[in-house]
KOLGU-895672 format. One record per atom (N, C-alpha, C, O): residue in three letters; chain; atom name; x, y, z. Coordinates in pm, 1 decimal, decimal comma, padded with zeros to 6 digits, always signed. Last residue first. Layout:
% residues N
- ALA	A	CA	X	Y	Z .
...
//
This chain:
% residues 95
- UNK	A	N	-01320,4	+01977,3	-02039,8 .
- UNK	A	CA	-01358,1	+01992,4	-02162,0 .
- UNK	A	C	-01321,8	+01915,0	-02266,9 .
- UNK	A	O	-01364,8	+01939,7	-02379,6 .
- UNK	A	N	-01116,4	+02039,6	-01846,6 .
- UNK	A	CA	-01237,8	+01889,6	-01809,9 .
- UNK	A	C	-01310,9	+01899,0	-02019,1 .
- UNK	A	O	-01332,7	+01800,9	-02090,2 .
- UNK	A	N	-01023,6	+02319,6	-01858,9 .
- UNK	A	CA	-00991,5	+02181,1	-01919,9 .
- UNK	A	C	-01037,8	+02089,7	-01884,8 .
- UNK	A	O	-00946,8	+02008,2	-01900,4 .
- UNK	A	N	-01271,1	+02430,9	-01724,0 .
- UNK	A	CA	-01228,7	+02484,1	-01897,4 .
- UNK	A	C	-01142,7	+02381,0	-01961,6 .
- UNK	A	O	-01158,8	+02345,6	-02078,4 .
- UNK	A	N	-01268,7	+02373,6	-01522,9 .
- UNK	A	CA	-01414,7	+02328,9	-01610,2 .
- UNK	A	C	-01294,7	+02367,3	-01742,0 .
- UNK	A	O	-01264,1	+02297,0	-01838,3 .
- UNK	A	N	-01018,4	+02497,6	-01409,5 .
- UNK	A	CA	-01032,2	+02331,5	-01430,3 .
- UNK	A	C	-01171,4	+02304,5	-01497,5 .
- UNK	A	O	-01182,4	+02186,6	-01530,9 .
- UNK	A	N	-01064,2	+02757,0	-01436,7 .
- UNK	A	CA	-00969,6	+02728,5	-01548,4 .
- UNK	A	C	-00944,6	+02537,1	-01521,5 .
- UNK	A	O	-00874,8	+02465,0	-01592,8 .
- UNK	A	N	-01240,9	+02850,8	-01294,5 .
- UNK	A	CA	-01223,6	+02871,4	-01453,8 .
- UNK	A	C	-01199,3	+02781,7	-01513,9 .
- UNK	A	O	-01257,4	+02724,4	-01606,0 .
- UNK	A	N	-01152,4	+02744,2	-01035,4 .
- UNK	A	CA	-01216,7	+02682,1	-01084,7 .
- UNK	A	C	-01253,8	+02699,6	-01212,3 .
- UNK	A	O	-01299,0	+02601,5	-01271,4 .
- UNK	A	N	-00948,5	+02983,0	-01022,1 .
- UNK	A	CA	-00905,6	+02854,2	-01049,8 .
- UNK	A	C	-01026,2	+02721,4	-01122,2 .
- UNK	A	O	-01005,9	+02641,1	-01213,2 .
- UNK	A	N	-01124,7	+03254,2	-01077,4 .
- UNK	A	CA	-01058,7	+03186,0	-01181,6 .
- UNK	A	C	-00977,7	+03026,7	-01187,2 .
- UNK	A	O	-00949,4	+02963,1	-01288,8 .
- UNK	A	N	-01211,4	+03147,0	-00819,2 .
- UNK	A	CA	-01315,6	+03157,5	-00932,5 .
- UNK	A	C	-01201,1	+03101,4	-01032,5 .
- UNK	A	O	-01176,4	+02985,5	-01066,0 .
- UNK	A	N	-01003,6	+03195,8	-00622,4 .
- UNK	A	CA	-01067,6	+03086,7	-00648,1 .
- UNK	A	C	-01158,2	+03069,3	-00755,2 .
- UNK	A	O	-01181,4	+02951,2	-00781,1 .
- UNK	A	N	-00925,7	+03496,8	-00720,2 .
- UNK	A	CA	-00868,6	+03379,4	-00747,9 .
- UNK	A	C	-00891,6	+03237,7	-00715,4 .
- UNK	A	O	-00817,3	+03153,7	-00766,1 .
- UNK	A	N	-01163,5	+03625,2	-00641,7 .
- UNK	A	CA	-01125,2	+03618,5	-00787,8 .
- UNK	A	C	-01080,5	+03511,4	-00772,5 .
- UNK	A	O	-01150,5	+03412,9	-00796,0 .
- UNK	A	N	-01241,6	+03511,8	-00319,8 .
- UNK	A	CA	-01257,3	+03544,9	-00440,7 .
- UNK	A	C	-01279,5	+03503,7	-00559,5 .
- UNK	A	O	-01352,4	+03414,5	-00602,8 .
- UNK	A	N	-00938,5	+03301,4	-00169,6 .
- UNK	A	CA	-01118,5	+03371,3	-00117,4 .
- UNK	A	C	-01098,5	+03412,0	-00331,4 .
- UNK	A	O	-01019,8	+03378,3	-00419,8 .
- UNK	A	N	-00809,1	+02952,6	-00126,3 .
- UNK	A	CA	-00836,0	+03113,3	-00216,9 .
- UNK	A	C	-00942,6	+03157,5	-00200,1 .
- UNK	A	O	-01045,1	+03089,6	-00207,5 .
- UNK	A	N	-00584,3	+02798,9	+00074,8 .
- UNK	A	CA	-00733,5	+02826,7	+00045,5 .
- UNK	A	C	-00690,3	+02946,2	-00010,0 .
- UNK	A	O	-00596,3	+03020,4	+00018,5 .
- UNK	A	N	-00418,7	+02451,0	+00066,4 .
- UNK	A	CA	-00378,2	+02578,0	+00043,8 .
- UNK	A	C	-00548,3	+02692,1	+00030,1 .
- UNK	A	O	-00632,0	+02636,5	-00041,0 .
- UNK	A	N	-00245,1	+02237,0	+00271,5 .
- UNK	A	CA	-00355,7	+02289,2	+00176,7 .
- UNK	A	C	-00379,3	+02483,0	+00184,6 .
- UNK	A	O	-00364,4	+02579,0	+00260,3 .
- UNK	A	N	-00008,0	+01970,8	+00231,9 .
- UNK	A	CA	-00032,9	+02119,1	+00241,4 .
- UNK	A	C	-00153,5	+02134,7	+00207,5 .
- UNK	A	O	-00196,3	+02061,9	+00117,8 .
- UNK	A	N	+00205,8	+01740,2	+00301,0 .
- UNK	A	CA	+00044,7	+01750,9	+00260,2 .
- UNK	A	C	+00070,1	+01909,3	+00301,6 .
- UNK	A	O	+00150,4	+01952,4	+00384,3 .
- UNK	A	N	+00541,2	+01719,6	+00210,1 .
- UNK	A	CA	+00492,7	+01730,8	+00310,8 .
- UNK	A	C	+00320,5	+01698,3	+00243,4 .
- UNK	A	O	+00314,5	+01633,6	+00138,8 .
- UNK	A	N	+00748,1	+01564,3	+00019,0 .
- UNK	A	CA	+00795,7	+01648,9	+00190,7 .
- UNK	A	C	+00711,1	+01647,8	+00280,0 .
- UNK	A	O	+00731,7	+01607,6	+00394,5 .
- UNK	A	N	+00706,2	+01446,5	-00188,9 .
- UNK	A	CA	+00775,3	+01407,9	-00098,9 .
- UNK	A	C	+00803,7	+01402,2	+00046,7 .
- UNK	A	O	+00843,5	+01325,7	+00134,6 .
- UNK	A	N	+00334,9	+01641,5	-00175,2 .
- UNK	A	CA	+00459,3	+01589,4	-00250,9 .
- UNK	A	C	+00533,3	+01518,7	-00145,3 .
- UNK	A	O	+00484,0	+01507,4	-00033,1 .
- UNK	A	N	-00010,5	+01721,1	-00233,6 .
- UNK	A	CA	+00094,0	+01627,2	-00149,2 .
- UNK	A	C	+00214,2	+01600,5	-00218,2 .
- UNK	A	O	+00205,4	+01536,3	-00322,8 .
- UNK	A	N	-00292,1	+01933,3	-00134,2 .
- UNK	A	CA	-00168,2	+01884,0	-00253,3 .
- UNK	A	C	-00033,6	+01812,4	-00159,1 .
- UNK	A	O	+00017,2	+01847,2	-00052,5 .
- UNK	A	N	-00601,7	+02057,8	-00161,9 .
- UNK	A	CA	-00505,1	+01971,1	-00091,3 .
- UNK	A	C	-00368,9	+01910,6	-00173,2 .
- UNK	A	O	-00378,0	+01842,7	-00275,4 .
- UNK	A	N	-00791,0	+02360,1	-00133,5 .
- UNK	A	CA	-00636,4	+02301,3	-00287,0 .
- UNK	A	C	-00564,0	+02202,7	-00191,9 .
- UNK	A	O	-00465,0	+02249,0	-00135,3 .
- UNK	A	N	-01008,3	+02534,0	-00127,8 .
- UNK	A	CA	-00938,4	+02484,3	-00045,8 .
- UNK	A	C	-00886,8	+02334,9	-00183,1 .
- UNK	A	O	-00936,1	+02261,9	-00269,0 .
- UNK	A	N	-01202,9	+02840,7	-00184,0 .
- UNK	A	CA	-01175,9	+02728,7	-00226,7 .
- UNK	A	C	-01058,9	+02643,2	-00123,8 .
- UNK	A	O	-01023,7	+02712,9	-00028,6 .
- UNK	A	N	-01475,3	+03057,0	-00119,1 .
- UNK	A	CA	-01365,5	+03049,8	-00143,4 .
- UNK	A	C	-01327,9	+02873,3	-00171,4 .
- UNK	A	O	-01419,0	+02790,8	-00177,8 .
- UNK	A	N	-01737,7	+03149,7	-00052,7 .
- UNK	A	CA	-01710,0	+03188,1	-00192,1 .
- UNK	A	C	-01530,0	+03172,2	-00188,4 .
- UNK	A	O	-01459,1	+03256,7	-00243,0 .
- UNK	A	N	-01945,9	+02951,6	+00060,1 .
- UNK	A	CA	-01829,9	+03038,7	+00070,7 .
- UNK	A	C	-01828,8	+03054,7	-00048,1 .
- UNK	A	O	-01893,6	+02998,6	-00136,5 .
- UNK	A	N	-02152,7	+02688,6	+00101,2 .
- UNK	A	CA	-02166,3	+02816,6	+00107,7 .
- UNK	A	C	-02052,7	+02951,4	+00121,4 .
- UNK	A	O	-02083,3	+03045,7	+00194,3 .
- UNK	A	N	-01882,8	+02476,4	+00090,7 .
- UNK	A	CA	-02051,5	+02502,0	+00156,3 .
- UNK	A	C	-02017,4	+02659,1	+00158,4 .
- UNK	A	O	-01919,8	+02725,6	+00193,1 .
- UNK	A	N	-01624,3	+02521,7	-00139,9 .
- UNK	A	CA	-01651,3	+02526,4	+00067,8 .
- UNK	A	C	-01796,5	+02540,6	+00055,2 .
- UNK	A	O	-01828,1	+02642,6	-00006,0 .
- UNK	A	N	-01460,4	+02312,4	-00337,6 .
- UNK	A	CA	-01560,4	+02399,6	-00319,9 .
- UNK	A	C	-01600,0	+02377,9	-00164,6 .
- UNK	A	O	-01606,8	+02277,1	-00094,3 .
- UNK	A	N	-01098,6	+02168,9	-00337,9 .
- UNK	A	CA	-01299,7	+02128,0	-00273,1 .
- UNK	A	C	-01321,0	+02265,5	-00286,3 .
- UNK	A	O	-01231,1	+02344,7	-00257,8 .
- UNK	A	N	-00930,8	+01962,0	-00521,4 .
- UNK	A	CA	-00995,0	+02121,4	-00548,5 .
- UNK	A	C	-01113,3	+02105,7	-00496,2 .
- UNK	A	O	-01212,1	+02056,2	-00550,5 .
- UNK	A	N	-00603,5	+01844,7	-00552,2 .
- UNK	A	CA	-00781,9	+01814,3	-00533,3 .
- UNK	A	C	-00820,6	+01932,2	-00471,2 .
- UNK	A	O	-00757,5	+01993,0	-00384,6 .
- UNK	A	N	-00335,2	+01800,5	-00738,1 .
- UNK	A	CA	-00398,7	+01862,2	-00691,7 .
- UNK	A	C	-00545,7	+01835,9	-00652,0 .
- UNK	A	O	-00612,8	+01798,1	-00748,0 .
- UNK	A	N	-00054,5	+01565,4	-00733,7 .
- UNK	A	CA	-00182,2	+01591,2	-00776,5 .
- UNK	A	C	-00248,0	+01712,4	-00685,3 .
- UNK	A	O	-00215,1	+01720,1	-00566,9 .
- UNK	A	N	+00146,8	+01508,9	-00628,1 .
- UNK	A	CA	+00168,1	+01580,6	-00727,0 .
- UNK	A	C	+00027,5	+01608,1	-00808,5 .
- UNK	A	O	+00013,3	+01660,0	-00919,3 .
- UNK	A	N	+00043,9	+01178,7	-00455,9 .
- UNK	A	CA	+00188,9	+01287,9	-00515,7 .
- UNK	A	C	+00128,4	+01381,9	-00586,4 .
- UNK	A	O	+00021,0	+01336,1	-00625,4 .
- UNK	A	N	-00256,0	+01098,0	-00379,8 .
- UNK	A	CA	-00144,8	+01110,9	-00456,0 .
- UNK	A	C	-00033,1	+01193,2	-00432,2 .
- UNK	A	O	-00056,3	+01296,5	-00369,5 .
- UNK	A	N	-00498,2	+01067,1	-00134,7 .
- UNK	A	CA	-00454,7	+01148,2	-00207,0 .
- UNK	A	C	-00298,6	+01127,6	-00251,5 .
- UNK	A	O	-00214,7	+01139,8	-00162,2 .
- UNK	A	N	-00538,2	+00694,1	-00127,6 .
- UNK	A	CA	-00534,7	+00824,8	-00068,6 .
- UNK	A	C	-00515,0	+00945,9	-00118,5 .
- UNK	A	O	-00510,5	+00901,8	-00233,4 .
- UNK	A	N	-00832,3	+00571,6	-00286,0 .
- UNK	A	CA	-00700,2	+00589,4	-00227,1 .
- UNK	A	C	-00634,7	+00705,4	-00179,6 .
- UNK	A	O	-00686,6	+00815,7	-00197,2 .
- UNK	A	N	-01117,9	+00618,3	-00379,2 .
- UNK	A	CA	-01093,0	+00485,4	-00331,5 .
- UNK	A	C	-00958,0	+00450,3	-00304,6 .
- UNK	A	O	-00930,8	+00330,7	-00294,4 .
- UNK	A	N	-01223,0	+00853,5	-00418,3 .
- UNK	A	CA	-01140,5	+00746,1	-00500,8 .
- UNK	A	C	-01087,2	+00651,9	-00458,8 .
- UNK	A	O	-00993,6	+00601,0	-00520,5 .
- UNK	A	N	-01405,6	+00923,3	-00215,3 .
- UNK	A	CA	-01429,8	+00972,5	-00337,6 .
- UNK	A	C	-01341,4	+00844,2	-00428,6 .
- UNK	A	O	-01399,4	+00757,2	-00493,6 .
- UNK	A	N	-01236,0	+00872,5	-00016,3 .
- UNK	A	CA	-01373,1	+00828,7	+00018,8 .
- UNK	A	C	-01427,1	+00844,6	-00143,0 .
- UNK	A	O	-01500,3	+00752,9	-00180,4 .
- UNK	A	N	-00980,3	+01014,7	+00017,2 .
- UNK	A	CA	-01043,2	+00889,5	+00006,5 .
- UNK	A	C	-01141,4	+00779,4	-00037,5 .
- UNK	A	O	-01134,5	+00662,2	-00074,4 .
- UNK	A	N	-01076,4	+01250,5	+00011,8 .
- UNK	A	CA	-01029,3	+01187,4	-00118,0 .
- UNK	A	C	-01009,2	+01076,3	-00118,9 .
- UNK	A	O	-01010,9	+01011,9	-00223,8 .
- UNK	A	N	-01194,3	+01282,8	+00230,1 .
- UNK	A	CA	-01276,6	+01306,0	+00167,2 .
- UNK	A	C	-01212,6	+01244,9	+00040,8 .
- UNK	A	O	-01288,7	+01188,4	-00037,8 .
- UNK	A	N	-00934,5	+01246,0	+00387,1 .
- UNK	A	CA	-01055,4	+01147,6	+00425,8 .
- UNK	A	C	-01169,2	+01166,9	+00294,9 .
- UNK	A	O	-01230,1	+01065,4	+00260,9 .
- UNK	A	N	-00824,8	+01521,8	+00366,1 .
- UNK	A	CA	-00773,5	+01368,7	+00264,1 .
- UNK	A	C	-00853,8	+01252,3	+00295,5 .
- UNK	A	O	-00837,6	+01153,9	+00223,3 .
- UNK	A	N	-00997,0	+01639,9	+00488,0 .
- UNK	A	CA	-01015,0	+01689,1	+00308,5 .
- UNK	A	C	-00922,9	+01537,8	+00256,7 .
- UNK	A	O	-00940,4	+01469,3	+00155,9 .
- UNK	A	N	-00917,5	+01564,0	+00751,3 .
- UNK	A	CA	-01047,2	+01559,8	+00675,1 .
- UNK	A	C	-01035,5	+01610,2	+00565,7 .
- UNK	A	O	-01154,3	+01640,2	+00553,5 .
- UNK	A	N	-00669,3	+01635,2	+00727,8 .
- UNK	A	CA	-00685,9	+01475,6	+00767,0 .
- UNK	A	C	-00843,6	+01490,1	+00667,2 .
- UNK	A	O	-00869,7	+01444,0	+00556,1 .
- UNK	A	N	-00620,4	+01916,0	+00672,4 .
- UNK	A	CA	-00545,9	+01812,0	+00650,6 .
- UNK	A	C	-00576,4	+01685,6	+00602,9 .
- UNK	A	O	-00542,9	+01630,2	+00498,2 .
- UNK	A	N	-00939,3	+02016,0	+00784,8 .
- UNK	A	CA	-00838,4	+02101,7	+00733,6 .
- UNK	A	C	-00756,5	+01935,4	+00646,0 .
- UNK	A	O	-00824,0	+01859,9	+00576,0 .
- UNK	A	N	-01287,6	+02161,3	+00775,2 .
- UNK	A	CA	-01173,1	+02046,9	+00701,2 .
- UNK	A	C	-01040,4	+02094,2	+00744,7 .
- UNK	A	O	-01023,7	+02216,1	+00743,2 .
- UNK	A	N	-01449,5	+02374,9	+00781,7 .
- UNK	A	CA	-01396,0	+02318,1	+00912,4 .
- UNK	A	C	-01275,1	+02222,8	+00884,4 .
- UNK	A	O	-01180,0	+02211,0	+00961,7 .
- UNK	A	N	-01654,0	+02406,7	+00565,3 .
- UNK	A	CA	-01471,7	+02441,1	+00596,5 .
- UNK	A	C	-01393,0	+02433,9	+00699,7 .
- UNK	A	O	-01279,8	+02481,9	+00706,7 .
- UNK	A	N	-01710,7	+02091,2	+00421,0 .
- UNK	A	CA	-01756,7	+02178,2	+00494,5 .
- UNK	A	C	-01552,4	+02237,6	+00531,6 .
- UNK	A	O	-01438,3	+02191,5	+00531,5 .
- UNK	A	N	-01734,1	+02078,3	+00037,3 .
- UNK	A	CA	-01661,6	+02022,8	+00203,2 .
- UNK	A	C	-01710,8	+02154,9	+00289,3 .
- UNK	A	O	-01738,0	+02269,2	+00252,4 .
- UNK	A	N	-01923,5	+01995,6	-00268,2 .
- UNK	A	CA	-01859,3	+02046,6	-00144,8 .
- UNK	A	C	-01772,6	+01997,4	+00004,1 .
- UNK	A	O	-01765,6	+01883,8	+00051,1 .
- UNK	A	N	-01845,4	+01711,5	-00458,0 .
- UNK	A	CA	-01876,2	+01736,8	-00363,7 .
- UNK	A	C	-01873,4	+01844,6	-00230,9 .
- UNK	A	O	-01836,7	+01809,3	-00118,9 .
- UNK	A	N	-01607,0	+01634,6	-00634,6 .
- UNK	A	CA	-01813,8	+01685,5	-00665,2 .
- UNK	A	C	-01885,4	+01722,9	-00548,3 .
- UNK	A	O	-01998,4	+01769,7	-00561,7 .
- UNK	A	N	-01323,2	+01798,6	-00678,5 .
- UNK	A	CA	-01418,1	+01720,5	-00612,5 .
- UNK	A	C	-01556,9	+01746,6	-00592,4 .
- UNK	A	O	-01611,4	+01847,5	-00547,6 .
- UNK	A	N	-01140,8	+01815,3	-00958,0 .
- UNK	A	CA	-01216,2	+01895,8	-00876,9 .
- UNK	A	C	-01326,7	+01810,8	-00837,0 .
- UNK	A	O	-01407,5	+01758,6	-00913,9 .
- UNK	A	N	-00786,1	+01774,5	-00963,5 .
- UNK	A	CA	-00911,6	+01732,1	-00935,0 .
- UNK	A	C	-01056,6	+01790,6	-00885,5 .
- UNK	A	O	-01072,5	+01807,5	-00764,6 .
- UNK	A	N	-00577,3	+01754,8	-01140,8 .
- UNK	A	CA	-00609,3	+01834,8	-01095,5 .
- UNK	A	C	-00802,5	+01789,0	-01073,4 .
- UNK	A	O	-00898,3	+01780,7	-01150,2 .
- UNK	A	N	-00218,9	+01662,2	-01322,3 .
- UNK	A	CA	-00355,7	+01587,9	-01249,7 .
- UNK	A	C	-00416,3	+01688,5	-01178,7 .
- UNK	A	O	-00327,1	+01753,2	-01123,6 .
- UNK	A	N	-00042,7	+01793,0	-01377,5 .
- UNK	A	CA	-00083,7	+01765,0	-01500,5 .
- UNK	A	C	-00239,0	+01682,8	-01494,0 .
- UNK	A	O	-00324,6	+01653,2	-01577,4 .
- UNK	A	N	+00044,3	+02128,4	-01294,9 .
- UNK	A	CA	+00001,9	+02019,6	-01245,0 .
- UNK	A	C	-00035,6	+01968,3	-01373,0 .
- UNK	A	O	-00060,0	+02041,6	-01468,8 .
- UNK	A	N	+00312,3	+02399,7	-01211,1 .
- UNK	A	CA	+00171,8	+02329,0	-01314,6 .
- UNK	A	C	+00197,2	+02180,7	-01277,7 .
- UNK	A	O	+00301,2	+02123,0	-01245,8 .
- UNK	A	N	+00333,2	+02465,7	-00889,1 .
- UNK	A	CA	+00381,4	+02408,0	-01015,2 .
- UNK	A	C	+00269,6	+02398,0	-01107,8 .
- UNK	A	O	+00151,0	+02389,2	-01076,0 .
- UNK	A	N	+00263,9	+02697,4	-00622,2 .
- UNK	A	CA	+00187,0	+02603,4	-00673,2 .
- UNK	A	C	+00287,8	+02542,9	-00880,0 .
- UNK	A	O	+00276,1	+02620,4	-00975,0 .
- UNK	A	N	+00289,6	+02956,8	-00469,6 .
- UNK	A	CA	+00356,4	+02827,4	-00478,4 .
- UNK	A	C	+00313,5	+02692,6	-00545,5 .
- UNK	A	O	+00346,5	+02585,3	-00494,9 .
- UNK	A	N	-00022,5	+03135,2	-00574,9 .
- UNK	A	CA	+00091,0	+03103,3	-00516,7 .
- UNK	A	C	+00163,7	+02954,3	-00513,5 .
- UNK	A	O	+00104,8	+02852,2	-00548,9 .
- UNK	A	N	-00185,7	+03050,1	-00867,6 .
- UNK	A	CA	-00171,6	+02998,3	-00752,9 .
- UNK	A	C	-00031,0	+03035,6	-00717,3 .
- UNK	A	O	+00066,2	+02998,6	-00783,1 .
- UNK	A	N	-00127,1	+03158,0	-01117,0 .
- UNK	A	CA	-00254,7	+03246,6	-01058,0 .
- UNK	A	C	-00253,4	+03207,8	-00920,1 .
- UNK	A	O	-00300,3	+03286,3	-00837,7 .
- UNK	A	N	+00010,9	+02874,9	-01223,1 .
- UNK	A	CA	+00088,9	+02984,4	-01182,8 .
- UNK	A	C	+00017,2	+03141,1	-01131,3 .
- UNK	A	O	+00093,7	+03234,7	-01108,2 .
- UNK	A	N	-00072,0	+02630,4	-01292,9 .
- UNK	A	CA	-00134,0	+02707,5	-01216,4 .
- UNK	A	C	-00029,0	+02816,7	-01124,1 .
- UNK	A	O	-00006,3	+02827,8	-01003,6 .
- UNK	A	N	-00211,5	+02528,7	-01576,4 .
- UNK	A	CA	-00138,4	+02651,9	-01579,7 .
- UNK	A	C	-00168,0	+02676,4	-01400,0 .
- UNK	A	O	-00272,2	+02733,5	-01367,9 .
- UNK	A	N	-00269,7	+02178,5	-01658,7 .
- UNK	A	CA	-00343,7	+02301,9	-01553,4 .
- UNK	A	C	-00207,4	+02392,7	-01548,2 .
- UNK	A	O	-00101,4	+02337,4	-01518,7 .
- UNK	A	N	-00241,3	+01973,0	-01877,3 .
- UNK	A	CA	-00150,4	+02044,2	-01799,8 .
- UNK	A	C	-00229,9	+02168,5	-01763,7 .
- UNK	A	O	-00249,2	+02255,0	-01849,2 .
- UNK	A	N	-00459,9	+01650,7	-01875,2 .
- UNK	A	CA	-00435,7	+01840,7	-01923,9 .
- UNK	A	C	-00337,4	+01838,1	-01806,6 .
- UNK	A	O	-00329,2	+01769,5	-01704,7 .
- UNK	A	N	-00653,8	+01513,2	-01752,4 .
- UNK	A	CA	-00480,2	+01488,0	-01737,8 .
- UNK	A	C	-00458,4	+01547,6	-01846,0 .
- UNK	A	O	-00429,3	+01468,7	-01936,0 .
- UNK	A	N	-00843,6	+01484,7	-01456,0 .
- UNK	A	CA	-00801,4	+01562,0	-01569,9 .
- UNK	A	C	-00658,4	+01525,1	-01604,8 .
- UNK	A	O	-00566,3	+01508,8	-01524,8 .
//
């Protein structure tokens, strides 16, 4: 996607202008290594700077947000509303 994603509904999170939502569930056992193995494997490099990648969990109703800047890889998980509305709001700009 290269829309500016609002993602201020996300704790600590900047608006992003790259935001990925991966076709593929992940199991939630993932944490770090395995969700960036999975973005690997999907795009053929590693997970980026400043990009966001957005796995749906097998059977959960929550989400898991891998994001990488200068400093560090973080991932971040939303139960609920606020994983719903994130995924809202990346179908809504894939559009």
């Amino acid at each position: 996607m290269e829309k500016l994603i609002d993602t201020g509904i996300v704790p600590h999170m900047e608006p992003l202008r790259k935001v990925y939502l991966m076709p593929e569930p992940a199991d939630n056992r993932k944490s770090f290594k395995g969700l960036g193995d999975l973005v690997e494997a999907d795009t053929g490099q590693k997970a980026l700077e400043d990009v966001a990648y957005i796995f749906l969990i097998k059977g959960q109703e929550h989400i898991k947000i891998l994001t990488r800047d200068e400093r560090a890889t973080s991932v971040l998980e939303l139960h609920g509303e606020k994983a719903r509305e994130v995924i809202r709001i990346c179908m809504e700009a894939s559009k």
